[in-house]
VOPAGU-2260 file (C-alpha; in pm, 1 decimal, decimal comma):
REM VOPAGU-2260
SITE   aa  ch    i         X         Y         Z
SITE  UNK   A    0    -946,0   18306,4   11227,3
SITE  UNK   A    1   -1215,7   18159,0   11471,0
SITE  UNK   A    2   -1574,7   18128,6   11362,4
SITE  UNK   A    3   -1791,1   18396,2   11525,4
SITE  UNK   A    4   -2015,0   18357,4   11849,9
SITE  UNK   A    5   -2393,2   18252,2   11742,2
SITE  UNK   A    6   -2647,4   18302,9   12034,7
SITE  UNK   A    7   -3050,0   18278,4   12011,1
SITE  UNK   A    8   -3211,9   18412,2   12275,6
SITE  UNK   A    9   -3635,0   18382,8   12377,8
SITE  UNK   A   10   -3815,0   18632,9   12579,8
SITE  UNK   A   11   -3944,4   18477,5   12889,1
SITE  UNK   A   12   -3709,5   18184,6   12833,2
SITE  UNK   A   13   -3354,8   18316,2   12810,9
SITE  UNK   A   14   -3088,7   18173,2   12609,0
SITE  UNK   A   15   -3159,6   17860,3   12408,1
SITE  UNK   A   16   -2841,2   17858,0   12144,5
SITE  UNK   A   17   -2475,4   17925,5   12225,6
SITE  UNK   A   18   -2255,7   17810,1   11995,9
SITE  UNK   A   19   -2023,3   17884,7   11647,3
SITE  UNK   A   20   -2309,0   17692,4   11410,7
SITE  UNK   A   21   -2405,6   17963,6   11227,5
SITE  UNK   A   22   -2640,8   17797,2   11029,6
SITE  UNK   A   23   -2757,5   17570,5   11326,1
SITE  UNK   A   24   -2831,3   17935,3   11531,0
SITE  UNK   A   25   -3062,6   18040,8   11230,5
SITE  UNK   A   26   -3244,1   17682,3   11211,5
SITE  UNK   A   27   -3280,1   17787,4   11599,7
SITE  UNK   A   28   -3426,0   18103,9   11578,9
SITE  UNK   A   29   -3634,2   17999,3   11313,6
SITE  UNK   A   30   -3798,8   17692,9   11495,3
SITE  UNK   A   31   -3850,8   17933,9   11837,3
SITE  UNK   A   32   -4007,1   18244,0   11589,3
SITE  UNK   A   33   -4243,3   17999,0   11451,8
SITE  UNK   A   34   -4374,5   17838,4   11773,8
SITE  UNK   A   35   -4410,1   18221,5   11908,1
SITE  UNK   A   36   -4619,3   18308,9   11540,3
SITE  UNK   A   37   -4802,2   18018,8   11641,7
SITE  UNK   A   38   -4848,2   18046,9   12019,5
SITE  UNK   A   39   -4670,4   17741,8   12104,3
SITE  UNK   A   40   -4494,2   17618,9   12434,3
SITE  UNK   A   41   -4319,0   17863,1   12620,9
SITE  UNK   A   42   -4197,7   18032,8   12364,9
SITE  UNK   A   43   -4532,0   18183,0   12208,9
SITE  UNK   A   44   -4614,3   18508,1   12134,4
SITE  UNK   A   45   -4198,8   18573,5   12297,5
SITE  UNK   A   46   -3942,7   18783,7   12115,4
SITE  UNK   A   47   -3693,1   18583,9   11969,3
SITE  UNK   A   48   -3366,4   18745,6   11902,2
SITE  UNK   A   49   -3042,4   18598,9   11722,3
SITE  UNK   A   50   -2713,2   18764,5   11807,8
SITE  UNK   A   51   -2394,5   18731,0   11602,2
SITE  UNK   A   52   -2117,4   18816,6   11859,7
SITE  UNK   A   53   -2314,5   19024,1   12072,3
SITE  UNK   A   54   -2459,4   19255,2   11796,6
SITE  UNK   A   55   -2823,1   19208,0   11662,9
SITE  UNK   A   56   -2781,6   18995,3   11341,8
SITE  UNK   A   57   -3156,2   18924,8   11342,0
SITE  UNK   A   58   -3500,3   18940,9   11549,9
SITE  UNK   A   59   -3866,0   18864,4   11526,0
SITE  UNK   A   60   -4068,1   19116,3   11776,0
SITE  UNK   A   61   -4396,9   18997,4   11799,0
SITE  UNK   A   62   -4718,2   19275,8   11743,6
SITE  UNK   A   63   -4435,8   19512,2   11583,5
């Protein structure tokens, strides 16, 4: 069986991950949720959103 589809994607930024890594995907999302918490680069104060296939598996909204 293949391994599923991982993608991370940033609001005003796009997609940054695409890829099978599972665990790479979450190290990913993690990084880009901090540097939004922390209003860094591009990224900050963005959405960040990590898909599994092309379903939600987890997201950071920031303000909500």
């Amino acid at each position: 069986m293949d391994k599923p589809y991982w993608s991370v994607v940033v609001g005003n930024i796009g997609t940054v991950f695409v890829g099978q890594n599972g665990k790479l995907a979450r190290e990913v999302w993690a990084s880009y949720t901090n540097a939004s918490k922390k209003g860094i680069g591009r990224g900050a104060g963005e959405p960040v959103t990590l898909f599994c296939e092309e379903e939600i598996h987890t997201e950071y909204c920031p303000g909500g």
